[in-house]
C-alpha positions in Angstrom: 4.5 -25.7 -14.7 6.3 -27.9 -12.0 4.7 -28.3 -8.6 7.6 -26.0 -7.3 10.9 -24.2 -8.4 13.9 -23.5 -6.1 14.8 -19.9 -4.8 17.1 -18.0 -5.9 19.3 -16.9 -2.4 18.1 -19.7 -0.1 18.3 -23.2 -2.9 14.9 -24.4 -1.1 12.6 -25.6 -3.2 9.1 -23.2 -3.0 6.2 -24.6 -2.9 3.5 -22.9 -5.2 -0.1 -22.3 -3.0 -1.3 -23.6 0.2 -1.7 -27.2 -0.8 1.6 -27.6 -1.6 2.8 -26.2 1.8 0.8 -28.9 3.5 1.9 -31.3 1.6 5.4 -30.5 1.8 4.6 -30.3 6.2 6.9 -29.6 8.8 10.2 -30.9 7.1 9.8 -27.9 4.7 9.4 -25.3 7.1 12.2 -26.9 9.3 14.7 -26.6 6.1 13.4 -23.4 5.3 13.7 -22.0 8.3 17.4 -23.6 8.9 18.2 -22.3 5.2 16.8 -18.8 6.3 18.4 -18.5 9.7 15.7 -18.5 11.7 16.1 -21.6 13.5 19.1 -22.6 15.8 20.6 -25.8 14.1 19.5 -28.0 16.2 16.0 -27.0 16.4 13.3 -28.4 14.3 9.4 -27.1 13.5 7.7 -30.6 15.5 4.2 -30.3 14.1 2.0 -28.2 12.1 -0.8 -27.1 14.1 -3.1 -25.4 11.3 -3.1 -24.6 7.5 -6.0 -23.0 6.2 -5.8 -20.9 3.3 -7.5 -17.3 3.4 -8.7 -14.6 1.0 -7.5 -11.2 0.9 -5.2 -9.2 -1.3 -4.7 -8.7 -4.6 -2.2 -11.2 -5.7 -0.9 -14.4 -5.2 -2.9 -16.7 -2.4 -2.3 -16.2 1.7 -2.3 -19.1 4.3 -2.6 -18.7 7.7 0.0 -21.4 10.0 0.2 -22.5 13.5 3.3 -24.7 14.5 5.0 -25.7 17.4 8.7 -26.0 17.6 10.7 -28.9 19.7 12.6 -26.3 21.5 10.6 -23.3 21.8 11.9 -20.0 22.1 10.8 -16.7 22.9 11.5 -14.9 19.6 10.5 -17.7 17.6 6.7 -16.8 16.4 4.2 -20.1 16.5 1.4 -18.3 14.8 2.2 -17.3 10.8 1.2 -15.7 7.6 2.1 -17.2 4.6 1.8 -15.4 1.3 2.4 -17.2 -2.5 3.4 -15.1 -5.0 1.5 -17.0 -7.4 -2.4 -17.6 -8.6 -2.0 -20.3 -11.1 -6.1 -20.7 -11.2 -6.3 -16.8 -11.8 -4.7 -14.9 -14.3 -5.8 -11.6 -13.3 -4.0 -12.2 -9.5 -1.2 -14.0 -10.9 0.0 -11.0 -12.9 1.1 -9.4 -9.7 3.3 -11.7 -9.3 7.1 -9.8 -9.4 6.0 -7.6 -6.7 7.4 -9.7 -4.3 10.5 -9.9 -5.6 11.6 -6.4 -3.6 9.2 -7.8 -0.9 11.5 -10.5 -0.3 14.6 -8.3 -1.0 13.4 -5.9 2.0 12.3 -8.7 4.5 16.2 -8.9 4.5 16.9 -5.5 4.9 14.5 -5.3 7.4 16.5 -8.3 9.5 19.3 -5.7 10.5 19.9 -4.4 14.4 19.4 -1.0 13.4 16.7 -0.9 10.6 14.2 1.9 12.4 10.2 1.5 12.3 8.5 -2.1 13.1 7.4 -4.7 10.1 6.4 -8.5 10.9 9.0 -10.9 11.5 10.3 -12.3 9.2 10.9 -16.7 9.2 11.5 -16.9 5.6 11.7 -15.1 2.1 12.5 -16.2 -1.6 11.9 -15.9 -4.7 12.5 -17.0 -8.6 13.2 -14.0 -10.3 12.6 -16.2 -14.2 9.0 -18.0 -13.0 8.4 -15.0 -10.3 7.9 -17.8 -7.7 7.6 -16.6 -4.9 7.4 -17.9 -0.5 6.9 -15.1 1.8 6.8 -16.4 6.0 6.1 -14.1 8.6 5.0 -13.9 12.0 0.8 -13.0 11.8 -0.4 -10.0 13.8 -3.1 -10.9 15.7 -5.4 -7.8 15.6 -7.4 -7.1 18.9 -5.5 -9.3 21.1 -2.0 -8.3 23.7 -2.9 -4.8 23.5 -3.2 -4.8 19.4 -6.2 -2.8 18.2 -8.9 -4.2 16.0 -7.6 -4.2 12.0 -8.8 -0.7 10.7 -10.3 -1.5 7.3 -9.4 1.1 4.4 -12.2 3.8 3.9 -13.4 3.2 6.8 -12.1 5.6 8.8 -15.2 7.1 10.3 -15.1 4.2 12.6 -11.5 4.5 13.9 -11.4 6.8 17.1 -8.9 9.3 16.8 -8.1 9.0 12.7 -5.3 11.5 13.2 -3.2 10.3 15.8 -3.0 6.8 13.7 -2.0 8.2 10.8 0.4 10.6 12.8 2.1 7.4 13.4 2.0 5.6 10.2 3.2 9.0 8.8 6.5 9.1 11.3 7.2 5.7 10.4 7.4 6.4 6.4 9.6 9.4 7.6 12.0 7.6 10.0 12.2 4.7 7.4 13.4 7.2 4.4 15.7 8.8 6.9 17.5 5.9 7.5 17.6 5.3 4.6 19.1 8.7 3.5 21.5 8.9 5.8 23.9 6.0 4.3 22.3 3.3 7.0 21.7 1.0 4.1 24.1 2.0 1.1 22.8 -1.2 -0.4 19.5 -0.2 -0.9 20.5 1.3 -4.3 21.4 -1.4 -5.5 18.8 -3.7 -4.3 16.1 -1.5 -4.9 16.6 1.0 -8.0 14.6 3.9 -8.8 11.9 3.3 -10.5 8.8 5.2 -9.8 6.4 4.1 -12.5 6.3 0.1 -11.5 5.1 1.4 -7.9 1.7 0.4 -9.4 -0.8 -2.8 -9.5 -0.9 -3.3 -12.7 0.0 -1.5 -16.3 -1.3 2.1 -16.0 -3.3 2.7 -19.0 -2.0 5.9 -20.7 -3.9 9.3 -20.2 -6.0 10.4 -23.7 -8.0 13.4 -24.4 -10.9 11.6 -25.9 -11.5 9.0 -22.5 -11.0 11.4 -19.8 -13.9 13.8 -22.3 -16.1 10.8 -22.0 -15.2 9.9 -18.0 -15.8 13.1 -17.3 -19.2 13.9 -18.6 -20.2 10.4 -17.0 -19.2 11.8 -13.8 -21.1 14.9 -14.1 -23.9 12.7 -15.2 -23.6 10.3 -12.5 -23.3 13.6 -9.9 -26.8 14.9 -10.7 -28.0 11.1 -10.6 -26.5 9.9 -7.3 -26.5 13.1 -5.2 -25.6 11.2 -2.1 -22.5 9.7 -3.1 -20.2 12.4 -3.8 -20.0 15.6 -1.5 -22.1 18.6 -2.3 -19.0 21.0 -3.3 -17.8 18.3 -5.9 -20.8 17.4 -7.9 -21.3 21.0 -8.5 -22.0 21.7 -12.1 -19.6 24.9 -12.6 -17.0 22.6 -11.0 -17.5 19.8 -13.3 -17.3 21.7 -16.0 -14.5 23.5 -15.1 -12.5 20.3 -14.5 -13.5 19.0 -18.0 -12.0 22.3 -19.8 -8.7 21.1 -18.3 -8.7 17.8 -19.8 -5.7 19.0 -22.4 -3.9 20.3 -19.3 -4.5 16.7 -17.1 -2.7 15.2 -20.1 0.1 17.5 -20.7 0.9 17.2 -16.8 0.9 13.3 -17.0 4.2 13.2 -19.5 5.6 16.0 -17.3 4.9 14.8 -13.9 7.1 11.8 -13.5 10.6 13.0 -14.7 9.7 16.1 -12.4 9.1 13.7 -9.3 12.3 11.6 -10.4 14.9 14.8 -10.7 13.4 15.8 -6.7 16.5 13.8 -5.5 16.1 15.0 -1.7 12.8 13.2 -2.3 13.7 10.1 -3.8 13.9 7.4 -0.7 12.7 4.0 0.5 8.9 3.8 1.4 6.3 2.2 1.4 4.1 2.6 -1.4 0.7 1.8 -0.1 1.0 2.8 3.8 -3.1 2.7 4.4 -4.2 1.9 7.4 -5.5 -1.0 6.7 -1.4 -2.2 6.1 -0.9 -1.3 9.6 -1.3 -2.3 13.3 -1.4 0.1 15.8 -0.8 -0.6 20.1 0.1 1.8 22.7 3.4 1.6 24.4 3.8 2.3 28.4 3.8 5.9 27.4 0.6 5.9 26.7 1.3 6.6 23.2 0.2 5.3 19.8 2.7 3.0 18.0 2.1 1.1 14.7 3.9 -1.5 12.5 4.0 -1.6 8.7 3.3 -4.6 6.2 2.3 -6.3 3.2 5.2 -4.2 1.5 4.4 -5.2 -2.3 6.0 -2.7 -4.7 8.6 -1.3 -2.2 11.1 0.7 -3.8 13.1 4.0 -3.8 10.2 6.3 -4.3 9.7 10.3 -4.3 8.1 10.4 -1.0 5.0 12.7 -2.3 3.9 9.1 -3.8 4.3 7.6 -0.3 2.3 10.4 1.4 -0.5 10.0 -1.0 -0.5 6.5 -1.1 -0.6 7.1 3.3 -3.0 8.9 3.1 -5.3 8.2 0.0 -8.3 6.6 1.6 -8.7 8.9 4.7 -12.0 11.0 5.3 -12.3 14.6 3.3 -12.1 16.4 6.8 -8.6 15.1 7.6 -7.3 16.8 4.3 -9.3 19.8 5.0 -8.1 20.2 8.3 -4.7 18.0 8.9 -3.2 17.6 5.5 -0.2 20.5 5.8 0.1 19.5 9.3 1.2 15.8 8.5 3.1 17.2 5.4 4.9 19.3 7.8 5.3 16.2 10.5 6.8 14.4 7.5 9.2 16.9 6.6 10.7 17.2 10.2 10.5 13.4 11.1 12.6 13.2 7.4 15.4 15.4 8.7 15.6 14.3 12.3 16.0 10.6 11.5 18.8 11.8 8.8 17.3 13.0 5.6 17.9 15.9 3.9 16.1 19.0 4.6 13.4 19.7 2.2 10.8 22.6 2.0 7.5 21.7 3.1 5.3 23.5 0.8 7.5 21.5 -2.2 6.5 18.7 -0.8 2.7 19.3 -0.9 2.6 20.5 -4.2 3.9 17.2 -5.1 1.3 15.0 -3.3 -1.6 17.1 -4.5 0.0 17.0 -8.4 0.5 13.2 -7.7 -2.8 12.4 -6.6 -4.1 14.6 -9.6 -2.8 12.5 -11.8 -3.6 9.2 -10.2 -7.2 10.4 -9.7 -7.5 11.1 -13.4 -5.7 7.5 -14.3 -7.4 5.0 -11.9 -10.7 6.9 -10.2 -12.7 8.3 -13.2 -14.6 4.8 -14.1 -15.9 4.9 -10.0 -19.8 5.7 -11.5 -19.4 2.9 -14.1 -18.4 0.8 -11.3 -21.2 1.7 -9.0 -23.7 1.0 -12.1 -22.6 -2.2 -12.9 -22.5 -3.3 -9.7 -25.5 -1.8 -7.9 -27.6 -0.4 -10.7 -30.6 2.0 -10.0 -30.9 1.5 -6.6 -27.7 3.1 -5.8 -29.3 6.3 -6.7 -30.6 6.7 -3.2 -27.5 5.1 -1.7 -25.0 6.9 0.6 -21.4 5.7 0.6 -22.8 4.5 4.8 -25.4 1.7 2.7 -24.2 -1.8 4.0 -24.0 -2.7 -0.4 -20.9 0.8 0.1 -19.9 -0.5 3.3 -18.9 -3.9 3.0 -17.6 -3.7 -0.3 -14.1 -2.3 -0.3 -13.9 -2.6 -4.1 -16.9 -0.4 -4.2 -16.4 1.9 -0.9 -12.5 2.3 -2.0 -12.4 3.6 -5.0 -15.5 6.1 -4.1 -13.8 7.5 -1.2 -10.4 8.0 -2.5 -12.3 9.8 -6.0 -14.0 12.2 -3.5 -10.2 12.7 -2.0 -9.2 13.9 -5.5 -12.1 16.1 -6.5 -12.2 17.7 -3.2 -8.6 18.5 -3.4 -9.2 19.8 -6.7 -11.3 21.9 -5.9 -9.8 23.2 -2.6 -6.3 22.9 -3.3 -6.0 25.1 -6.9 -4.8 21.6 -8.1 -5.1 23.2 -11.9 -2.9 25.6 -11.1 -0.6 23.2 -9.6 -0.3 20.6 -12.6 -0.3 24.1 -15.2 3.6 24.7 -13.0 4.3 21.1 -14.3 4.2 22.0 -17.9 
């Protein structure tokens, strides 16, 4: 494949991972930028401070970028994020690739006076929609410092003070975002970003069969009586196990009849974002006093059904904020929806939704969580608890763990059967 391809709106030629960006130096970034808008015409990007590339993510490759600009100005950011769409040296990254084609398509959106909630400024955006080439430049939050809290890592919210007043925010945000969006602010948005809710995904999700879930499902009761300390006391309860194994014809009947049900909710088809964790947001307080946050890293965005967003939101929070907050944020949502120009929708509609969506979800993506663990740890995570710095510090162990405890808690506390038996 070439060394770069040109993009499709901007006719600037992309470089394809960090090497090529340094390579390419400030005169890039200066045409870029120029092509893009960002820069007044007769201002120029003057050197290229830093360019290191980092980890993170599960696509493409990231850079961070310092660079100083012969005329500086105040809404010009020096410090950046860079993101690549592509992975050449690793397939299973690279396939990601076309989510940020809408990533780039919303950084636009996101340019105009009125659009509602906070995202990182954007410096420049484009994309090759035949070799899903990709350049995404943004200004880079810096976490802990102006007033910007620490980064809040996902799943691991017990270390967050006040977990509900941050996802209060990030909640008001999703719902002010699909308000504008309903209420004819961007008419464009159909076209730019169609409905479709099954691509809101990482990857190509595997179909639901009787005979797997039969055999994920006894490894889970297994792996409950094994490893009593990972999953909560009320979920690794035999009867329950059991129970949820004698609805394995049911889980796959409400797969095929879940998504055209989410799709013909039209009052709750809007723009979100699809993976709203807190961990893809930065929080400050304004003079108020009160908690603000900013959205990014806004892969897969699309015209959703906004039960998908809520779960997505709210996914990898601690069991005690469902317990005790979930209709509460459902209801915040629904108000926030209607008072930034959404349609009014009932509440209770709504929650049946999330809890079918995450159902489902749970049953495609969560049900291998002890054959991860295994693999990974092996006997000694018998005695383990999800607080056991090999849990801890391994979001692609703690993750998944904490967001299968969501689902079989909800299961179990929220009649979830009973709610994906109305599906079919």
């Amino acid at each position: 494949m070439d060394s770069s391809v040109i993009g499709d709106d901007t006719a600037v030629e992309l470089p394809l991972d960090p090497a090529g960006l340094r390579s390419a130096g400030r005169r890039f970034l200066t045409s870029a930028f120029h092509a893009y808008g960002t820069l007044a015409p007769g201002n120029f990007v003057a050197r290229i401070t830093e360019c290191d590339e980092v980890g993170g993510g599960s696509t493409g490759r990231k850079a961070i970028v310092s660079v100083e600009y012969a005329v500086p100005e105040p809404h010009l950011p020096t410090d950046l994020f860079v993101k690549f769409s592509r992975h050449l040296g690793d397939p299973v990254r690279d396939v990601g690739r076309t989510q940020m084609q809408p990533e780039v398509r919303f950084a636009e959106l996101a340019r105009r006076h009125d659009f509602p909630i906070t995202v990182p400024a954007t410096l420049f955006a484009d994309y090759h929609a035949r070799t899903g080439t990709g350049l995404l430049i943004t200004e880079r939050i810096r976490f802990g410092v102006g007033g910007v809290e620490p980064q809040h890592h996902k799943c691991l919210d017990y270390e967050m003070p006040d977990a509900l007043a941050h996802y209060q925010t990030v909640i008001m945000s999703l719902a002010q975002l699909a308000g504008w969006h309903r209420r004819g602010a961007a008419d464009d948005v159909i076209a730019r970003f169609p409905v479709d809710l099954q691509a809101a995904t990482v990857g190509e999700r595997p179909p639901l069969r009787e005979d797997r879930l039969s055999r994920q499902l006894a490894r889970l009761a297994e792996f409950a009586q094994t490893h009593p300390s990972l999953l909560p006391a009320s979920t690794r309860d035999p009867a329950f196990l059991s129970s949820l194994a004698e609805q394995i014809p049911l889980i796959v009947a409400a797969d095929t009849a879940l998504w055209p049900q989410l799709a013909a909710s039209t009052d709750h088809i809007a723009l979100c974002h699809w993976n709203a964790n807190v961990d893809n947001a930065w929080f400050w307080r304004g003079h108020d006093g009160r908690l603000r946050c900013g959205l990014m890293d806004w892969g897969c965005v699309s015209q959703l059904n906004i039960a998908m967003a809520l779960w997505g939101a709210l996914s990898a929070a601690e069991n005690a904020l469902w317990d005790e907050h979930f209709d509460d944020l459902v209801a915040l949502f629904v108000h926030e929806y209607a008072a930034s120009g959404g349609p009014r929708i009932d509440r209770g509609a709504l929650a049946a939704q999330v809890l079918q969506y995450a159902a489902i979800m749970g049953a495609t993506w969560l049900l291998d969580v002890p054959a991860l663990i295994r693999a990974r740890l092996g006997e000694p995570a018998e005695a383990m608890t999800r607080f056991d710095p090999a849990i801890k510090h391994d979001e692609g162990i703690r993750a998944p763990l904490q967001m299968l405890t969501n689902v079989l808690n909800l299961w179990q506390t929220r009649n979830v059967g009973e709610l994906l038996a109305a599906l079919c």
